[in-house]
N, C-alpha and C positions, 0 to 999 in steps of 0.2 A: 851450225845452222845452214839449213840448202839455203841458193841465193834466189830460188825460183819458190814457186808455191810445187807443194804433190799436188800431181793427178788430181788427185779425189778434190782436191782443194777447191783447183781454180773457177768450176761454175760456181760457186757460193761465193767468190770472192768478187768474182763477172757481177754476178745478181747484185752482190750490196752494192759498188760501182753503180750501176743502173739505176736501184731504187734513191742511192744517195742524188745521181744527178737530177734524176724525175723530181724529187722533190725541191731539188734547190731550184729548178723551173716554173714546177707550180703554185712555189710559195711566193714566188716573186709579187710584190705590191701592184695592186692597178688601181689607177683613181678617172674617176670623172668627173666632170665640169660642169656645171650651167648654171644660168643665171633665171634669175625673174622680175621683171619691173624693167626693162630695158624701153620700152615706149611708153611708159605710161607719164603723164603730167603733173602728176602729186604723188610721192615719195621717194625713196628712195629704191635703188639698184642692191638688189642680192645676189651672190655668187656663191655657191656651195659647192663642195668637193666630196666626192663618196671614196672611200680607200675599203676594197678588200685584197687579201690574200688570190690569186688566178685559181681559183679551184673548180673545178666543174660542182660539184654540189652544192656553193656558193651560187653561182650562175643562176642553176638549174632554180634554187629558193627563189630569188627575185624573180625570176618567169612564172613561177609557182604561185605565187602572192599576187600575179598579176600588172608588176611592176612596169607602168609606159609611160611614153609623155604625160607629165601631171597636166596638161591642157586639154587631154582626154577625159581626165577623170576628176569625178566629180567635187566637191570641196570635201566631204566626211572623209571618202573615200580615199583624197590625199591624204587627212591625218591620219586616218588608219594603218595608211601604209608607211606614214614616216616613221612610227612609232617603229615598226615592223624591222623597216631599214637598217635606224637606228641599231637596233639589235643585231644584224647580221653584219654590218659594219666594223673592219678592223679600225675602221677610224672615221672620223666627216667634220669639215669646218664649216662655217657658214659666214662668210664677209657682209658688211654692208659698206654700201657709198652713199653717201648724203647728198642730197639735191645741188648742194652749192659746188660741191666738188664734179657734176654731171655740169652745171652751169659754165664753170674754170677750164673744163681741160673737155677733150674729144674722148666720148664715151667709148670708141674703139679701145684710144689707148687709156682709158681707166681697166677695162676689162682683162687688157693684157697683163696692166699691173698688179691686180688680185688675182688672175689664173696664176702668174708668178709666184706669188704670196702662199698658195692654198701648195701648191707642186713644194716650193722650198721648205712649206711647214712638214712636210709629209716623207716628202723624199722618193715618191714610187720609180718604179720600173719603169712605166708606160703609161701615158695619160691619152683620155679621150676626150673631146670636147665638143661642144656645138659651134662651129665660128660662125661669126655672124658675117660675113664676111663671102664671097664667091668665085670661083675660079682660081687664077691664079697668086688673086689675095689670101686665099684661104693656107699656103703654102709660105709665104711673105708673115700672116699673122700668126702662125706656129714657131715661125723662127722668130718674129719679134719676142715673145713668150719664153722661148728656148735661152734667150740672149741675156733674158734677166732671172734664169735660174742659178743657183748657186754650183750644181752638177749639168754643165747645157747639155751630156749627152744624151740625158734621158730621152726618149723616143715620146714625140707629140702629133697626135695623128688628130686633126679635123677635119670636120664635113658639116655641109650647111644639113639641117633635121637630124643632126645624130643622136636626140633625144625618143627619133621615133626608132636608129636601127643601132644602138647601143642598151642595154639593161642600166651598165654602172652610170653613162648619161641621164637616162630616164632616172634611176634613183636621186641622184643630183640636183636635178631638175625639181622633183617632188621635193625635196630636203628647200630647196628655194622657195619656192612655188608659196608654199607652208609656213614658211618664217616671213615672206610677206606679209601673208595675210591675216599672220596674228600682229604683224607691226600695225599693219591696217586698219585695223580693228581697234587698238591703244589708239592711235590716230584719231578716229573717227569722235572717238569718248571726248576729246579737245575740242575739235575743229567741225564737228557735226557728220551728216552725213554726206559725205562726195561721191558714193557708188564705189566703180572699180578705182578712179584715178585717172584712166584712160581716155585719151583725147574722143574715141568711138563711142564714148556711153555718155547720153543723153544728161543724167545725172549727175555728171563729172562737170560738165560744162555749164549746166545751172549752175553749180555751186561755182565756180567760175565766177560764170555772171553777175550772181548775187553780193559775193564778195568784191567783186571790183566794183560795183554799185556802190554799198554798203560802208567800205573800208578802203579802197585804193590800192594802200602798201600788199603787195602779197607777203604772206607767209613764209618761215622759212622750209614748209612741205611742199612748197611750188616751185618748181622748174621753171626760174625766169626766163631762160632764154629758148625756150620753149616755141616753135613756131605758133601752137594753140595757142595764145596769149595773145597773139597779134591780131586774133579774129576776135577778141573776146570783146 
């Protein structure tokens, strides 16, 4: 047997080489991040992870579908599309954090601990996230994250609105957005109507009011340590 390929051989041999490496490139895992309820004063923090395949016709679907910050779009509009997601998705978690555990520990490092959590379940390539976080923190909060994965090399890239210039963000984002707002909902059937939860809506803060009127002790769906609380 020659120790080289023939002639005739070696473009076919070139090509498969190529197509094998294009592929092990574009198969590679990407996940993104984001969270929903991070300001709000009654319930809980969500953190979802979206994992596909790097494919351009993957991409191109979620642009397709219309896929952007869920804070752009509308509530139906989000389920629609989670549904949608869902389906395109090699994979997606969704965390939650409980009020009490927001009240115990600095929500920065809660957030790093479940971007951790969603990365180690999953294991991708390259993650994208939203940090909440600015400048040279933003660089500081990637590596804390990096520090508590099982693999630290994986490549962790944020930026403060990367739900507005990420897809796999923005899908994330919606996948959160969405499980809130059916926790919210269960919630409400308990505890009555409190609007969005958020210290901005008028309605959130009645129900505040009324209950610390009415009842004293908060709930365990309130954020005791809450700066809203101290005006109430």
């Amino acid at each position: 047997m020659p120790s080289s390929w023939p002639k005739t051989e070696r473009p076919e041999a070139e090509m498969l080489r190529v197509f094998l490496l294009y592929n092990s490139v574009m198969s590679q895992l990407v996940m993104g991040i984001d969270e929903a309820g991070r300001g709000c004063v009654i319930g809980p923090l969500f953190l979802a992870g979206f994992l596909i395949t790097e494919e351009d016709h993957l991409i191109d679907q979620l642009n397709d579908l219309g896929v952007r910050d869920s804070k752009l779009l509308l509530s139906h509009k989000r389920e629609a599309l989670a549904k949608e997601i869902k389906k395109i998705a090699h994979g997606y978690k969704i965390l939650k954090v409980i009020p009490s555990a927001i009240d115990r520990y600095s929500i920065n490092d809660l957030e790093i601990k479940f971007s951790a959590k969603l990365i180690n379940h999953f294991s991708p390539h390259r993650i994208y996230l939203d940090a909440p976080v600015s400048g040279v923190g933003i660089k500081r909060y990637c590596r804390a994250i990096g520090s508590l994965c099982l693999n630290p090399g994986r490549k962790i890239i944020g930026a403060n609105k990367m739900d507005n210039a990420n897809v796999l963000v923005a899908a994330a984002s919606i996948l959160a957005k969405t499980e809130r707002e059916k926790h919210v909902r269960i919630l409400k059937k308990r505890y009555g109507d409190f609007g969005s939860g958020y210290p901005s809506d008028p309605k959130t803060i009645k129900w505040l009011t009324d209950w610390n009127e009415t009842r004293g002790e908060w709930p365990g769906i309130v954020r005791k340590k809450w700066n809203t609380l101290e005006k109430i």
